[in-house]
C-alpha positions, 0 to 999 in steps of 0.5 A, a space after each residue: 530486386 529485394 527479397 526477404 524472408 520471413 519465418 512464419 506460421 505451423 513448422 516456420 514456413 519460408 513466407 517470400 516478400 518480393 518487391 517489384 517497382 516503386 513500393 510494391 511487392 509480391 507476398 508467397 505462402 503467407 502463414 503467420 497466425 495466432 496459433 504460432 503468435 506471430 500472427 502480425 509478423 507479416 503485417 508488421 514487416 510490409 508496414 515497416 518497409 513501407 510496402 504495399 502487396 500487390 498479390 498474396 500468391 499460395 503455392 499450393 493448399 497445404 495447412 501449414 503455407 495457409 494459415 496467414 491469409 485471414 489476418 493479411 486479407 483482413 488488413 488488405 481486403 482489395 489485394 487478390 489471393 491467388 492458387 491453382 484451381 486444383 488446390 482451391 478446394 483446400 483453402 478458405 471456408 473448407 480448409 478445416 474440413 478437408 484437411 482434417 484427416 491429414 491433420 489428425 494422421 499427423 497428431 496435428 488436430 490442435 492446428 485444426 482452429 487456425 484453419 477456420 474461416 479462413 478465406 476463398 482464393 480471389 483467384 483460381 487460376 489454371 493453365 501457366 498464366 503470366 502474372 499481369 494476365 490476373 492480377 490487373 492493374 493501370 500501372 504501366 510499370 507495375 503491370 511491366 514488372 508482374 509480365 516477369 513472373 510466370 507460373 509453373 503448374 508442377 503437381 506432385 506434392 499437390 494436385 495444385 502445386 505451383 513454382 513461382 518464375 521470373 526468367 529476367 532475374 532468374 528467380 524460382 520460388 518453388 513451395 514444396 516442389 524443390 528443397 536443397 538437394 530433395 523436394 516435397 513429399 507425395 504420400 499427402 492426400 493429392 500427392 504422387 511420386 510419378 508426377 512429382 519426378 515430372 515436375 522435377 524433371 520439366 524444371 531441371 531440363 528446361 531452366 537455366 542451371 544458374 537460376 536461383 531456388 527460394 523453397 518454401 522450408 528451409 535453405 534458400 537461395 541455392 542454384 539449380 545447378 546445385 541440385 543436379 
């Protein structure tokens, strides 16, 4: 399975391109936006590669993994934009609105335009479903290759926060849940500590040690067990 990665938007967000059969691929967290210049970074690379999105799937709401979803929906309208229910309020036509108040607490109101007229989640999703179960397709191979991935509702940095889990490969694309030896931060709007160290536990208790941890900052591709 190939997996890139691409350095993107506000603070060089870790946005995961991960091809599934033929020319297909999933895209994670994508932020490339004109604020940071690299508003065709994405595009440019799926293009070159001879890629074809399927999904462009959020991890969770926050300004900074968002910022891309104008420019890769306007290239690609048909492909669905996927986020927990919990986390949609935070994304599309609202996202300035109501992430002003943590962007200013940060001294960050200059990103405050590259959360405009951003667009609505295609897909709100809640529960842990399976990808093939809302991403539809007549593709047998395709829809075989999405049935792999299962989504891990795990709150504590956001109310939304999700992992991203392939059990086959042993892939967990994990947002801001998990870093290299720490995890996201709680004390954002949505944030809790207490939920936090449950997610954090459910995940380290219940997955294999040897599956490998793509994050959406920084070192990647470390094992579970690496964290323990």
């Amino acid at each position: 399975m190939n997996i890139s990665v691409l350095n993107t938007g506000p603070f060089g967000i870790n946005t995961w391109i991960i091809e599934l059969c033929k020319n297909k691929a999933l895209v994670f967290d994508p932020a490339a936006c004109r604020f940071t210049r690299d508003s065709q970074k994405i595009i440019d690379f799926l293009k070159e590669k001879n890629l074809e999105p399927v999904a462009f799937l959020l991890t969770h709401g926050h300004f900074d993994h968002i910022t891309g979803t104008g420019i890769c929906k306007s290239f690609y309208p048909e492909v669905p934009l996927l986020i927990h229910n919990e986390d949609s309020v935070m994304i599309g036509k609202n996202a300035a609105e109501v992430q002003k108040f943590q962007l200013e607490s940060m001294g960050l109101e200059k990103l405050l335009p590259a959360l405009e007229g951003l667009p609505d989640a295609d897909v709100a999703f809640s529960g842990e479903p399976v990808l093939s179960s809302i991403i539809k397709t007549d593709d047998l191979e395709l829809n075989n290759a999405l049935s792999d991935w299962k989504i891990l509702h795990t709150p504590g940095h956001t109310k939304g926060s999700v992992c991203y889990y392939n059990e086959k490969e042993k892939i967990l694309v994990t947002g801001d849940t998990i870093f290299y030896h720490s995890w996201g931060r709680t004390d954002f709007p949505g944030g809790s500590e207490s939920e936090m160290m449950k997610s954090l536990e459910r995940i380290y208790s219940t997955l294999p040690q040897d599956v490998q941890v793509f994050p959406g900052h920084d070192y990647a591709g470390f094992l579970l067990a690496e964290n323990r």
